[in-house]
TORDREN-502924 format. One record per residue (C-alpha): residue number from 1; x, z, y. Coordinates in steps of 0.05 Angstrom, whole numbers, padded with zeros to 5 digits. Each point is the difference from the previous one (the first is absolute). Layout:
+-----+--------+--------+--------+
|   k |     c1 |     c3 |     c2 |
+-----+--------+--------+--------+
| NUM |      X |      Z |      Y |
...
+-----+--------+--------+--------+
# end
This chain:
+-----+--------+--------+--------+
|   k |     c1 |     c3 |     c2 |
+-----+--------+--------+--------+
|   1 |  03333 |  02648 |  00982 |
|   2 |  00070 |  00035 |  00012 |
|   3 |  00050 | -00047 | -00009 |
|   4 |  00051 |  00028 | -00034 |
|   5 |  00082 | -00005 | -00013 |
|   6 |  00032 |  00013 | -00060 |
|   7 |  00089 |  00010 |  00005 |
|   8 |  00023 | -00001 | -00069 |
|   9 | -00032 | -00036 | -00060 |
|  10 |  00034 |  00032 | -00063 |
|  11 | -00037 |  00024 | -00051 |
|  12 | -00041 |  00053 |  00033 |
|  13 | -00005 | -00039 |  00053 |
|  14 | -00017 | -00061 | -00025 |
|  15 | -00066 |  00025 | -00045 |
|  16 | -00022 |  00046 |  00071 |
|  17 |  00007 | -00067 |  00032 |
|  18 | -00039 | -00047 | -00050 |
|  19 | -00055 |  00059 | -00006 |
|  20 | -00010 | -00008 |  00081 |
|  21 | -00012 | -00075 | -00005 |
|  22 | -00043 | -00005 | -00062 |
|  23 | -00046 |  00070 |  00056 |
|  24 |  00009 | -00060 |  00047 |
|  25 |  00048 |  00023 |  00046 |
|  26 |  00036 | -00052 |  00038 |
|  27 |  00075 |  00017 | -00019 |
|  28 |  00060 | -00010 |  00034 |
|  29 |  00066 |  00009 | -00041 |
|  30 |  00081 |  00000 |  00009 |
|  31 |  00047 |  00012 | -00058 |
|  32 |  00075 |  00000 |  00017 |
|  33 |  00002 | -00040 | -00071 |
|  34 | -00049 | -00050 |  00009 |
|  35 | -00010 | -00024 | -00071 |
|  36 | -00037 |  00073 | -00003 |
|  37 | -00055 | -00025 |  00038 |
|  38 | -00024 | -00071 | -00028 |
|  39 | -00054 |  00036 | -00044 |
|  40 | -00027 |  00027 |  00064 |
|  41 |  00003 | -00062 |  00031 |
|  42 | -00035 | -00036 | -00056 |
|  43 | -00051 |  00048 |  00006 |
|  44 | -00011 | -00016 |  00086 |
|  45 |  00045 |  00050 |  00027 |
|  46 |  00048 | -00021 |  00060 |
|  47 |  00069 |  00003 | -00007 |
|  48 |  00043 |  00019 |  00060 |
|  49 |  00079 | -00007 |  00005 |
|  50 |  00003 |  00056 |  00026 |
|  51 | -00036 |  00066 |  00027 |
|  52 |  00014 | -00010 |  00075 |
|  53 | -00047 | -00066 | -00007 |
|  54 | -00051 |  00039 | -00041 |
|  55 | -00024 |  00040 |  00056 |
|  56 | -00047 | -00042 |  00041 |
|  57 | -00038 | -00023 | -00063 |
|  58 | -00011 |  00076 | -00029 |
|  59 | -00037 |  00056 |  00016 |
|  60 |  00027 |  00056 | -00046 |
|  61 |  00076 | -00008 | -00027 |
|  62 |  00001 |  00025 | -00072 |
|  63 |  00079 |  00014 | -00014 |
|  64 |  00020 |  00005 | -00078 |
|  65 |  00068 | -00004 | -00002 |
|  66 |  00061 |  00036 | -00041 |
|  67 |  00021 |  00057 |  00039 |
|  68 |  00005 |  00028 |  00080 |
|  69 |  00056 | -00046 |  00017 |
|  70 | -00045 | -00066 | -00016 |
|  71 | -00062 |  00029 |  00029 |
|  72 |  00045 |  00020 |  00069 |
|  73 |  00032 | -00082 | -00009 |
|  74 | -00074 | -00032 |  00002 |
|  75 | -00025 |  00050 |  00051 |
|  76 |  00061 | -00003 |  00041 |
|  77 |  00043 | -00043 | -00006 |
|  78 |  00027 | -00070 |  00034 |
|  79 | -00062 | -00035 | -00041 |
|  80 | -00049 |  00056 |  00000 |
|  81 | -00074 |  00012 |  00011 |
|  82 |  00022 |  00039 |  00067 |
|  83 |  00043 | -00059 |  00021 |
|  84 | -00073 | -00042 | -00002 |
|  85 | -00049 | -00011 |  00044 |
|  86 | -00049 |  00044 | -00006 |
|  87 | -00058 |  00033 |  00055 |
|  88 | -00027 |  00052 | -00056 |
|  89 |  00025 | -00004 | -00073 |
|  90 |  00002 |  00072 | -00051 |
|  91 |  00053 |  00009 | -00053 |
|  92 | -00012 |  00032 | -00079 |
|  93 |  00056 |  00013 | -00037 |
|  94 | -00009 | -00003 | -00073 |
|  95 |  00075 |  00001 | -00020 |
|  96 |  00021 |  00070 | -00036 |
|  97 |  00046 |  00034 |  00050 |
|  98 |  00022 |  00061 |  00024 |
|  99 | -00043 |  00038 |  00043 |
| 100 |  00048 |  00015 |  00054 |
| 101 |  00019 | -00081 |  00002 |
| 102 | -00078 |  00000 |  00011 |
| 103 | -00009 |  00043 |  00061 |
| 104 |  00061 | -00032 |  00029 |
| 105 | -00034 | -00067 | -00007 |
| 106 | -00076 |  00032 |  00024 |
| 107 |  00036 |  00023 |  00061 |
| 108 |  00033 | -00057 |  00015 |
| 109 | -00058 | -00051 | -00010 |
| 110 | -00042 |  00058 |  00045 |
| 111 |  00049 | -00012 |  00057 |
| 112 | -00010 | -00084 | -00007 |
| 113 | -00064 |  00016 |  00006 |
| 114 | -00020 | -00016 | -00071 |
| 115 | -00056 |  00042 | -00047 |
| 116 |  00029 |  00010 | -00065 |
| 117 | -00015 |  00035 | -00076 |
| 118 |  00036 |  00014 | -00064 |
| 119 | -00033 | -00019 | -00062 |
| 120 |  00039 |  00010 | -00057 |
| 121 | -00040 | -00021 | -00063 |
| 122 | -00011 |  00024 | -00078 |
| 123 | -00005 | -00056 | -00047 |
| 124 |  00037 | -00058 | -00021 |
| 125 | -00022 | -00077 |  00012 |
| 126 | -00043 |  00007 | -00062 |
| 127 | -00049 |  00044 |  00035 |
| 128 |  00017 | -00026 |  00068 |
| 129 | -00027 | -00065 | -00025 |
| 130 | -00067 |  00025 |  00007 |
| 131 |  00006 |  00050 |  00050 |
| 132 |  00003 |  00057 | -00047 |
| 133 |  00061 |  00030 |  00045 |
| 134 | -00003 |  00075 |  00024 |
| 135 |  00024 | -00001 |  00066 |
| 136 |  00034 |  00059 |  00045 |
| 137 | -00005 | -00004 |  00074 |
| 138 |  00030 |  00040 |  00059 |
| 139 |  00014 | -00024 |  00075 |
| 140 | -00053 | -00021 |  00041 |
| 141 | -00062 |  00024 | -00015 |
| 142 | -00040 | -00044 |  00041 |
| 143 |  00037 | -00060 | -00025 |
| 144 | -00016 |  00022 | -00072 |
| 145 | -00070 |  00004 |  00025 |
| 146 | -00009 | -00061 |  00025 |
| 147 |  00034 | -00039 | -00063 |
| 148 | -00032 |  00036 | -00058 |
| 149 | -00036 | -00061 | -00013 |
| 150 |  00068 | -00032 | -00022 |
| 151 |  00022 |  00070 | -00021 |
| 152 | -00064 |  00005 | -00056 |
| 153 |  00009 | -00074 | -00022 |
| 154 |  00076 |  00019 | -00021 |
| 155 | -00012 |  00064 | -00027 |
| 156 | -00062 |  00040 | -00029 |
| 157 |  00027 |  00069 |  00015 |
| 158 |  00024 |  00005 |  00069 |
| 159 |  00030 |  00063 |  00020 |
| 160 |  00011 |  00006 |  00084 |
| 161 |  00056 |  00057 |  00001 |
| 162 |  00014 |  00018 |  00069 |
| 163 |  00066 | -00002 |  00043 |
| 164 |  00044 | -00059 | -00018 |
| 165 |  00048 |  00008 | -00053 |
| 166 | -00047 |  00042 | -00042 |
| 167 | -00018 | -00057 | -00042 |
| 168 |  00073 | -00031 | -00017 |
| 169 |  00014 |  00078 | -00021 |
| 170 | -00054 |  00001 | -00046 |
| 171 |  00003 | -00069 | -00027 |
| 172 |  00075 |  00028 | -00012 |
| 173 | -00029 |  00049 | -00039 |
| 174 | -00039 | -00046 | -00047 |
| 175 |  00057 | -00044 | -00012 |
| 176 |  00040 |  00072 | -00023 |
| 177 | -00057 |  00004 | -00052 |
| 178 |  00005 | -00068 | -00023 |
| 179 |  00079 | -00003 | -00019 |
| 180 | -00017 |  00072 | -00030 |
| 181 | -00047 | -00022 | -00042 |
| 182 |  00024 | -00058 | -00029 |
| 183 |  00071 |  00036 | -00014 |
| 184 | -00046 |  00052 | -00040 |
| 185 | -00049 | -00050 | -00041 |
| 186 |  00073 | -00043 | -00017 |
| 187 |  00039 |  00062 | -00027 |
| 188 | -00065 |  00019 | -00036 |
| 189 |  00004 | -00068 | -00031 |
| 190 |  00069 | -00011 | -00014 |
| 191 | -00010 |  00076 | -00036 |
| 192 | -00053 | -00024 | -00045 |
| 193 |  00041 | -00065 | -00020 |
| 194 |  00065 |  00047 | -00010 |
| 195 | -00051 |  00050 | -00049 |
| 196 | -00025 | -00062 | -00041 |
| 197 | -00078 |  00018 |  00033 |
| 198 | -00037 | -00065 |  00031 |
| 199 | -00009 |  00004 |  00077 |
| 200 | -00060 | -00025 | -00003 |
| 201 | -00028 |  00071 | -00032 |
| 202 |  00044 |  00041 |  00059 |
| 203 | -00042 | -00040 |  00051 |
| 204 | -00083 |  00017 | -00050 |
| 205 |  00023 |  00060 |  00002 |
| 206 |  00027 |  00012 |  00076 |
| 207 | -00065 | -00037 |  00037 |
| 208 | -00045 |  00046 | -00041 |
| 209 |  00029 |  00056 |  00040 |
| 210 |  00003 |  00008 |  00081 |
| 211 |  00079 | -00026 | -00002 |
| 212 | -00031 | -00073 | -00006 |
| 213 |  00010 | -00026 |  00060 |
| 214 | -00019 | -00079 |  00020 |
| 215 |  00079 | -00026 | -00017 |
| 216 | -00004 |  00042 | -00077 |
| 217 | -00076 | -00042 | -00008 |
| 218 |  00037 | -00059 |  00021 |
| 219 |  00064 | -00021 |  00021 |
| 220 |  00021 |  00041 | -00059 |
| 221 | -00027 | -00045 | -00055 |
| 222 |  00041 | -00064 |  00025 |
| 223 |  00072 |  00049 |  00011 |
| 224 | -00007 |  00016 | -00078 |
| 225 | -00017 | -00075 | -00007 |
| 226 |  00068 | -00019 |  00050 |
| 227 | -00048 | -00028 |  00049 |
| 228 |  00024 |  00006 |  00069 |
| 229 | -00023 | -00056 |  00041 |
| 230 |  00008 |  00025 |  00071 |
| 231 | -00064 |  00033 |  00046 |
| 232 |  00052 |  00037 |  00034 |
| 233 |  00071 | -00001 | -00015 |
| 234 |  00058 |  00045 | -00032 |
| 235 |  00039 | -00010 |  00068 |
| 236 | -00051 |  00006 |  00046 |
| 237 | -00020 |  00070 | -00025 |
| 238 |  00071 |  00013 | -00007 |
| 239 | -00001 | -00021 |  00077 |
| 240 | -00053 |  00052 |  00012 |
| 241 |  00031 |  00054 | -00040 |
| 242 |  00058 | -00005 |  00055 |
| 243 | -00043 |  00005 |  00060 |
| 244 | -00034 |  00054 | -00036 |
| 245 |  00062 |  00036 | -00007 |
| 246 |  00019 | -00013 |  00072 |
| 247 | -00061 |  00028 |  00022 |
| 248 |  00005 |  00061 | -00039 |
| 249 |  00060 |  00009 |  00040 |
| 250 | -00035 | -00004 |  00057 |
| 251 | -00051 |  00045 | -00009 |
| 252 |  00048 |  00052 | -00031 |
| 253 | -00036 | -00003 | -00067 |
| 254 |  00043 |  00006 | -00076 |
| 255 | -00030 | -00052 | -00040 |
| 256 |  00057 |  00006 | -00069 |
| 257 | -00050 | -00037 | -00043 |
| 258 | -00010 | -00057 |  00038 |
| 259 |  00081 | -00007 |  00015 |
| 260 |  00006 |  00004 | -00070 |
| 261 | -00050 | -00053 | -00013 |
| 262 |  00029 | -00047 |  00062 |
| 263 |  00065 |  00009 | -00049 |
| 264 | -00034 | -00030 | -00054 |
| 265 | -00029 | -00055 |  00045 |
| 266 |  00067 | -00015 |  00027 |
| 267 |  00039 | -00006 | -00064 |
| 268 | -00056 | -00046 | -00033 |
| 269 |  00001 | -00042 |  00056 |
| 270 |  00081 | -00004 |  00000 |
| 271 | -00013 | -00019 | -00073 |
| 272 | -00043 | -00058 |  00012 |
| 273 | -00072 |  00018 |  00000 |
| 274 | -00017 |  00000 |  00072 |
| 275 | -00048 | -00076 | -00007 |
| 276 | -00036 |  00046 | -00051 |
| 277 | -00071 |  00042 |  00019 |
| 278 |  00020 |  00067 |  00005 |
| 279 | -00027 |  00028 | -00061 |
| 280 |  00063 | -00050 | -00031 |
| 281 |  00035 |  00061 |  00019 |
| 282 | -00014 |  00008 | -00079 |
| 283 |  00033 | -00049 | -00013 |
| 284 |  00064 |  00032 |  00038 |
| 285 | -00006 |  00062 | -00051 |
| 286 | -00010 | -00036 | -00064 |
| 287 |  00068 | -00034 |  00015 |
| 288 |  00042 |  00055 |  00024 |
| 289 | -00040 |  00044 | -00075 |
| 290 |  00034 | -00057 | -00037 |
| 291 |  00065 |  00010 |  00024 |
| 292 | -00017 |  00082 | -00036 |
| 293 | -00017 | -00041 | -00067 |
+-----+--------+--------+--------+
# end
């Protein structure tokens, strides 16, 4: 069986990494923090100090990192997987980055001679846990061949999307509908609370139409309830909403939603909420309506 790495054991990456072991991968693992990765290890993954030693003992290098600057540091820099030895090792990156940071990186893993993929996933650690991910790949297509027995044991909707890049623009895309969304389900909140009207009849009455969406059937009953334990974070969404916005630039495109709502993002993580999930951008807007009272 593959043997396989995993670079970065946060959330996300922690549940991809326990769901591999329990499919009985063998599982190598390096965490810059390495408090992050005792539940793997008491679960029989290896730990490594760093990538650079990883590479010998792994087959395929799953990165899941915070942004294009870490995944260039563990691909290429002084402690890296390209500073290891290695005869024949392939790279996937499932950080969220943009996708011209990702065909920088494809092309200079091509030229070191090493097969690589980007696959960006849907789905936080509570699906992940049980390899409920949907999973968006571009790069080599061969490579993506080869692994889709790892790929289906992640994920059970895999999507292979062509060129690389194509899959971090898309994934982009997703994470755009996400911030959208929740901004929408918490002002539809906070205006039921302002007009005396329980949430909890907004939300009957939205899922019995096609608005309901899988964050109004259920993220949405724990924001009215000020339940915001963290699948993925207020900051790291506000993290993507930047690159988002970068890569608009990039490609030309006027997104004035979306820099509106990376506003919003921005000012409720100046005000403290950032350790919150994301949908505690409610939260942010139920303080700032009480400041209207």
């Amino acid at each position: 069986m593959t043997k396989v790495g995993l670079i970065g054991t946060g959330m996300l990456g922690e549940a991809v990494g326990l769901h591999l072991l329990e499919s009985g991968y063998d599982l190598n693992v390096y965490n810059r923090t390495k408090s992050k990765t005792k539940k793997l290890a008491e679960n029989n993954a290896t730990v490594f100090d760093s990538p650079k030693h990883m590479v010998e003992s792994s087959d395929l290098i799953i990165t899941c990192v915070k942004d294009a600057d870490a995944v260039k540091e563990v691909l290429f820099g002084n402690d890296g997987i390209t500073s290891g030895k290695y005869t024949e090792i392939s790279v996937a990156d499932m950080s969220t980055i943009n996708p011209t940071s990702a065909q920088e990186i494809s092309k200079k893993l091509h030229t070191m001679k090493i097969k690589s993929l980007e696959i960006p996933v849907m789905g936080g650690p509570n699906v992940a846990i049980n390899g409920g991910l949907v999973l968006m790949a571009s790069g080599d297509k061969e490579l993506f061949e080869t692994h889709q027995k790892i790929f289906k044991t992640i994920a059970n909707k895999i999507f292979f999307l062509g060129e690389s890049g194509s899959a971090h623009t898309i994934k982009l895309a997703m994470n755009m509908q996400i911030s959208l969304l929740a901004l929408s389900l918490s002002e539809g909140i906070i205006l039921m609370k302002k007009a005396g009207i329980e949430p909890e009849k907004f939300l009957e009455i939205l899922n019995s139409t096609y608005f309901g969406t899988g964050m109004s059937e259920k993220k949405a009953y724990k924001m009215i309830k000020n339940e915001y334990e963290p699948t993925f974070t207020l900051k790291n969404l506000k993290k993507d909403l930047d690159i988002i916005t970068k890569t608009a630039k990039d490609f030309d495109a006027v997104l004035p939603i979306t820099e509106r709502a990376n506003k919003i993002y921005d000012d409720a993580l100046a005000a403290g909420f950032g350790e919150l999930d994301y949908t505690g951008v409610l939260a942010y807007i139920e303080k700032i309506s009480r400041t209207k009272d």
